[in-house]
C-alpha positions in Angstrom: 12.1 -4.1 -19.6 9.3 -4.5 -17.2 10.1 -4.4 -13.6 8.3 -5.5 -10.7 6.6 -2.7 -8.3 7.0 -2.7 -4.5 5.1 -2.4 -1.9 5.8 0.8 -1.3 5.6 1.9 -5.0 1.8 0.2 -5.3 0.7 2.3 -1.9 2.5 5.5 -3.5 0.4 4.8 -7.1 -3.0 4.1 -5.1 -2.3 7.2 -3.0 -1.9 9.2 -6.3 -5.0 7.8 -7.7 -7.0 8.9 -4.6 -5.8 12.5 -4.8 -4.2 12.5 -1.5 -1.8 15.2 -1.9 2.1 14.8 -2.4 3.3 15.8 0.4 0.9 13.4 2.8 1.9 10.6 0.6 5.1 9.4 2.8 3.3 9.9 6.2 0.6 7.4 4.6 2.6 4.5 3.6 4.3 4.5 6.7 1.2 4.7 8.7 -0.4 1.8 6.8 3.3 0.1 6.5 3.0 0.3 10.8 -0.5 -0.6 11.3 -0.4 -4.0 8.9 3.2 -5.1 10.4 4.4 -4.1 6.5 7.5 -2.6 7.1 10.0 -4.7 7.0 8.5 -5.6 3.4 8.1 -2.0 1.8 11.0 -2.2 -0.3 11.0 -6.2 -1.5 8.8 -6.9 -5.1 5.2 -7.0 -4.4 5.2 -10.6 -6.3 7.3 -12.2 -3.7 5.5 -11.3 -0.8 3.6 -14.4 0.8 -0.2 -14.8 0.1 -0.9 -13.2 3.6 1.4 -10.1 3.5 0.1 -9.4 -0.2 -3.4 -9.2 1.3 -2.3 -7.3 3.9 -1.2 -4.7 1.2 -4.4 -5.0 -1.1 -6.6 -3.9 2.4 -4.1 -0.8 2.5 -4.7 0.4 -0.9 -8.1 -0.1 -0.4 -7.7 2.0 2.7 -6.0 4.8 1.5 -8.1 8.0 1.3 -10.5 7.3 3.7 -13.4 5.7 2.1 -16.5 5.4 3.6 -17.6 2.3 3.2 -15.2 -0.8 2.5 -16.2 -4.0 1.7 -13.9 -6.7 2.3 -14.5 -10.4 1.1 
């Protein structure tokens, strides 16, 4: 059965990609979760979110790690 990932889960999954390490991973979804007013959406299905708190996730995975150059359309 497939099942829908969360906000949180997605920022947890990018953070793994990006190598941050395990224990840094809950400090980082919270501080994005704070900065982009994502919060009170961490733990409802990505799919459901409206189209301007789904962006609002897609620029924090993009911002997770720290890269040096983002380009945002």
């Amino acid at each position: 059965m497939y099942e829908k990932l969360t906000v949180r889960e997605h920022l947890r999954y990018f953070c793994r990609i990006k190598g941050l390490p395990e224990g840094n991973i809950p400090s980082t979804i919270d501080f994005y979760a704070k900065l982009l007013s994502l919060e009170p959406y961490l733990d409802k299905q990505a799919g459901v979110l409206s189209g301007g708190n789904k962006r609002k996730m897609c620029v924090a995975m993009a911002m997770v790690g720290n890269p040096r150059v983002g380009f945002f359309d």
